[in-house]
C-alpha positions in Angstrom: 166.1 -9.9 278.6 162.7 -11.8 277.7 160.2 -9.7 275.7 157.0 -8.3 277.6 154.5 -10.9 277.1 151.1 -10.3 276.0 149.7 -13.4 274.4 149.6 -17.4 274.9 150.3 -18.2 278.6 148.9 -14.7 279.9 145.8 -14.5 282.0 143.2 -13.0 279.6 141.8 -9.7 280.4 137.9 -9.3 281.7 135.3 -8.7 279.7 133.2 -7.7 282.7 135.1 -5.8 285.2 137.1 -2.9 283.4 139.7 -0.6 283.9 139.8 3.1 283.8 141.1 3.9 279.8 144.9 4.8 279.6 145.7 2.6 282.1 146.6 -1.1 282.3 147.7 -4.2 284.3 151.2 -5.1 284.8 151.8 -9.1 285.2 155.0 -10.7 287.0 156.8 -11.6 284.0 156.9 -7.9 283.1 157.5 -6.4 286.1 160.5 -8.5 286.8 161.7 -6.8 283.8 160.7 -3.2 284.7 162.3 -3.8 288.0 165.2 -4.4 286.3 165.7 -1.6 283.9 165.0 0.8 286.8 167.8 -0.8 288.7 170.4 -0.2 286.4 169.3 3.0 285.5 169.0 4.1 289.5 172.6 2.7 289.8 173.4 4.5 286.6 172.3 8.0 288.6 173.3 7.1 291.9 177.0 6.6 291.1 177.2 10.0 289.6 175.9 11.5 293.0 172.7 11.5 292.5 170.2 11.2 295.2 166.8 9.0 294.9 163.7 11.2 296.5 160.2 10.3 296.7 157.2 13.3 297.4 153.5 12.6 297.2 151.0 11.3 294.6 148.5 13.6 295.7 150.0 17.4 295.7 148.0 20.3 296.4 146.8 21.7 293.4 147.5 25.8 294.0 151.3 24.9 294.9 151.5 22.6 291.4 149.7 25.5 289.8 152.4 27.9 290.9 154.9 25.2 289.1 153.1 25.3 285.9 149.7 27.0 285.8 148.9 25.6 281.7 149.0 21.7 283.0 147.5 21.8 286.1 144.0 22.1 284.6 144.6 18.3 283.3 145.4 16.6 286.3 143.1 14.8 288.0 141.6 16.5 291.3 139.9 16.0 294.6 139.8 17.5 297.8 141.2 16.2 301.4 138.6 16.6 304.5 139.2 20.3 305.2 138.0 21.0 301.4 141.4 21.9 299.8 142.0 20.6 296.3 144.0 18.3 295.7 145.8 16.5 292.7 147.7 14.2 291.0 151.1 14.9 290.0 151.6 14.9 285.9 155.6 15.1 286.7 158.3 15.2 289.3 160.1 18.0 288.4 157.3 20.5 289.7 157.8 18.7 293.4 161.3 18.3 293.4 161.1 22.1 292.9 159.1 22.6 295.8 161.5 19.9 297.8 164.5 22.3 297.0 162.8 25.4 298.2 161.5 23.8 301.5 164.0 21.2 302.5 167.1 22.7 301.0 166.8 26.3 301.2 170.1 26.6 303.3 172.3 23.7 301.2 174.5 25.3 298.9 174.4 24.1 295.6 175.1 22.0 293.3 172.3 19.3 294.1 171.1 16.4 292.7 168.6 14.5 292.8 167.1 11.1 290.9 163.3 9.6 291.2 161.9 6.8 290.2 158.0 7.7 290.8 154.3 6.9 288.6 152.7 10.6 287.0 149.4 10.5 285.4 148.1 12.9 282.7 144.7 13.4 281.4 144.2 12.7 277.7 141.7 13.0 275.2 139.2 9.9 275.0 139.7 7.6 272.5 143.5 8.8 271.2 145.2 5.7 273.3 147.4 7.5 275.1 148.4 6.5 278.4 147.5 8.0 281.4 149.6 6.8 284.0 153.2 6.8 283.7 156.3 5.1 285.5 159.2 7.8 285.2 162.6 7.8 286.0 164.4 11.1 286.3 167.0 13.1 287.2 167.0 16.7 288.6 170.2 19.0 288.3 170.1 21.8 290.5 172.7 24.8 290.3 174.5 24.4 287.3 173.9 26.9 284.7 173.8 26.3 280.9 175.7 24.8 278.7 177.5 22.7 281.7 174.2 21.3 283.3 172.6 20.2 280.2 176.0 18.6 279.1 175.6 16.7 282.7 172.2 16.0 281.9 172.9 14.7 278.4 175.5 12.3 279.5 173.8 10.9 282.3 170.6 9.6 280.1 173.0 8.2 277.1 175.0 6.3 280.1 171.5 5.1 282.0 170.1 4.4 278.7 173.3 1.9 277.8 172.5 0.4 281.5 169.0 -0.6 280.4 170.2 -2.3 277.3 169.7 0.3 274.5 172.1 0.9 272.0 169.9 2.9 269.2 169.0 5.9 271.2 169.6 9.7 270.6 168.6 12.6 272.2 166.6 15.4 270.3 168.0 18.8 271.7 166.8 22.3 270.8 165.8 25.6 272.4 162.2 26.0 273.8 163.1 29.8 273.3 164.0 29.9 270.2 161.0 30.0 268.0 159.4 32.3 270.6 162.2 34.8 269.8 162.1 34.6 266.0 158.0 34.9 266.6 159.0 37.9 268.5 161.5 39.3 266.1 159.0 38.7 263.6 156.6 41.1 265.4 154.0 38.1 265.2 151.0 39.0 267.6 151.3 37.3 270.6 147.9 36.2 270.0 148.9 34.0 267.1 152.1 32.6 268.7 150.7 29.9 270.8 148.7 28.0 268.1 151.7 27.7 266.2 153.7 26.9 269.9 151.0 23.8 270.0 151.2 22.5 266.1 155.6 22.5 266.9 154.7 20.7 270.4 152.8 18.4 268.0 155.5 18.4 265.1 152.2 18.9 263.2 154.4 20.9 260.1 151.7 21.1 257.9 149.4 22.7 260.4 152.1 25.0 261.1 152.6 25.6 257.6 148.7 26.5 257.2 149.1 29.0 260.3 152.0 30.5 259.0 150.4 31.1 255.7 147.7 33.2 257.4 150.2 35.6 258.8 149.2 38.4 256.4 151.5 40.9 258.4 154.7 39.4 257.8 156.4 39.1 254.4 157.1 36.3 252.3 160.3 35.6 253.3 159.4 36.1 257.1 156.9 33.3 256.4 159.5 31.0 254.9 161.6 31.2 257.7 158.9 30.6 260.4 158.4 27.2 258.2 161.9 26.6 257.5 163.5 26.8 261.0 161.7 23.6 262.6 162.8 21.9 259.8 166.8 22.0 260.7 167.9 18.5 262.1 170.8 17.4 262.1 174.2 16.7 263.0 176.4 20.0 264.3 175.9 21.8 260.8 172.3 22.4 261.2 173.4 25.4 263.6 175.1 26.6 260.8 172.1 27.4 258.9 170.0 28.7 261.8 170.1 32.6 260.0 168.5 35.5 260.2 167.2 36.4 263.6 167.9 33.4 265.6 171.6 33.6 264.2 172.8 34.4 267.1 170.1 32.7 269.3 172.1 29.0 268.9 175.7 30.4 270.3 173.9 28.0 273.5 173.6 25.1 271.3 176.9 25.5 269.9 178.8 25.5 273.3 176.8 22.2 274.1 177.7 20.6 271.5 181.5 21.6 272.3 180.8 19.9 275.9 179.4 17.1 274.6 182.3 16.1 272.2 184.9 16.1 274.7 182.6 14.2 276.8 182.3 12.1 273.4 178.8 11.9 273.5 178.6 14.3 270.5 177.6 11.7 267.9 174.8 10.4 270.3 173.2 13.9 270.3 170.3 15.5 267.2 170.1 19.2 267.1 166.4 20.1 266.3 165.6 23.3 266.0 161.8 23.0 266.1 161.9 21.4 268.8 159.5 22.4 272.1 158.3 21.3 275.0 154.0 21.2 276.3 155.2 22.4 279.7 155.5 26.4 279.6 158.5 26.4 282.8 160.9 25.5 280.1 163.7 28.9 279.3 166.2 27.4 277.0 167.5 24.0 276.1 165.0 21.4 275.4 165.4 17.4 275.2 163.4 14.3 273.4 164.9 10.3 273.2 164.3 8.6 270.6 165.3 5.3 269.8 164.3 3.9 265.8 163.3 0.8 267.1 160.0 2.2 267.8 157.7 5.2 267.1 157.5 7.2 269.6 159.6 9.1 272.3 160.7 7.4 275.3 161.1 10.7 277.3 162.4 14.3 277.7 163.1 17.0 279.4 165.3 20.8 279.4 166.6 23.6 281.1 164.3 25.3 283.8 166.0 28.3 285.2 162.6 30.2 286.8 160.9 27.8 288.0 162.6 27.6 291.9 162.1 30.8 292.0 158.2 30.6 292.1 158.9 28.2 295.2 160.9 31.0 296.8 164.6 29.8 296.0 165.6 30.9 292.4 168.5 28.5 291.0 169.3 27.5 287.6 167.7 23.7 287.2 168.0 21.2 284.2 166.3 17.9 283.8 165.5 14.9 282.2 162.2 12.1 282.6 162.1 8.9 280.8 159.3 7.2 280.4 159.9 3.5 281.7 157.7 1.7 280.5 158.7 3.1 276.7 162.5 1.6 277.5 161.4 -1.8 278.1 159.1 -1.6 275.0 162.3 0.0 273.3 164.9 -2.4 274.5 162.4 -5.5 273.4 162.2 -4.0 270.4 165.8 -4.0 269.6 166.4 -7.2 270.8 164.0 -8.8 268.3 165.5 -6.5 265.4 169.3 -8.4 266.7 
């Protein structure tokens, strides 16, 4: 597989007529390449039963609101002819929700579901982040945990291999967890969700400066709240998860189980300070990396409320790559040989 271009031989971009910032061209050379990757990793999902869906772009904003009520104040928003407000998906998992509770409220589970579909998320100007996004996806529907995340897990490693990588690991935690030991802890619930953000961030020193101005909890409490998102590792990390999330990681433990008779074990990175932006999460959480380049190529975790707001409460796990991020990921293990 050729490397995206984006020098000699390219059409040069205008200096007059520009483009909205986060978002950028896609020539033939690259989409072939795109096209590609997708197809494996659609085959990939498809031959493990799972079905491809498609919903809207534009969603209406109070029913992706009821999906996640933190995000939906990023999306980007207008309104239809009758004056309702409308917006842009940041995700598919919120839709595929509302799918399940509308089109399948009769179909006994398990169901699942794959999507290969653009999002688009408001950023900060100037941080060159994207805006727009081509994700691919799966959504397990029924299963409860460990046995739908080991599914879930699988499934990526085995569509990643499809696409050409050969690097990549998947970060897995609990989005719970440090809640729980903030909780335990008897941290105010006011403090908890700056140092939520600085985790979401993996900003350690901010969390560390936070921490430090907990002047309700001891010395040792405040060790451990710095301590714990620093455990990454192989299956011996959840060995030295103490105190009160001791027995918070029996879940992790009984993935990791799964996951080695599946013999994807090795292929997995416990991280227990691990959390996802999106508040639906309730227990495991996911990040790929690859280390041929610096930055995730997707994620995903266990969202076992979140049906329920659509009117058809099921246990859910899930998993969004960012497409785009693979190609640059494969390319860049291609020219590291």
């Amino acid at each position: 597989m050729r490397k995206p271009r984006s020098g000699a031989g390219q059409p040069a971009p205008s200096r007059t007529t520009p483009i909205p910032p986060g978002t950028r061209d896609v020539l033939p050379d690259e989409m072939r390449e795109l096209r590609a990757i997708s197809g494996r990793m659609r085959t990939t999902f498809e031959q493990a039963g799972y079905g491809e869906v498609h919903t809207p772009a534009l969603e209406y904003e109070d029913v992706l609101r009821r999906g996640e009520e933190r995000a939906a104040g990023a999306r980007y928003r207008t309104f239809d002819e009758q004056g309702a407000v409308l917006a842009l998906r940041s995700d598919m998992t919120i839709p595929i929700a509302r799918v399940v509770a509308t089109r399948y409220a009769e179909v006994d589970p398990p169901l699942r579901f794959c999507y290969f579909a653009h999002a688009w998320r408001a950023t900060e100007r100037g941080v060159g982040e994207p805006r727009e996004f081509l994700q691919g996806g799966l959504e397990l529907i029924g299963p409860s945990a460990p046995e739908g995340e080991a599914e879930v897990l699988e499934l990526t490693i085995a569509a990643l291999d499809a696409a050409g990588l050969r690097r990549h690991r998947v970060g897995v935690g609990d989005g719970s967890l440090y809640r729980r030991l903030l909780e335990a802890l008897d941290v105010p619930a006011e403090r908890h969700m700056p140092l939520l953000e600085c985790l979401s961030r993996r900003d350690l020193v901010g969390l560390e400066t936070h921490v430090s101005a907990l002047g309700e909890t001891s010395e040792r409490e405040r060790e451990l709240l710095v301590r714990l998102p620093e455990l990454r590792g192989g299956r011996e990390v959840l060995e030295r998860a103490d105190g009160p999330v001791a027995d918070a990681v029996q879940g992790l433990r009984a993935l990791h189980e799964l996951l080695a008779e599946r013999g994807v074990a090795d292929r997995v990175i416990f991280d227990l300070g691990l959390v996802r932006e999106l508040g639906y999460y309730t227990g495991a959480v996911f990040e790929v990396y690859d280390p041929a380049v610096g930055f995730a190529l997707g994620g995903g975790g266990r969202y076992d409320d979140l049906l329920g707001r659509f009117g058809r409460a099921l246990p859910a796990c899930g998993m969004a790559l960012d497409v785009k991020r693979v190609h640059m990921a494969q390319a860049a293990e291609e020219a590291l040989g």
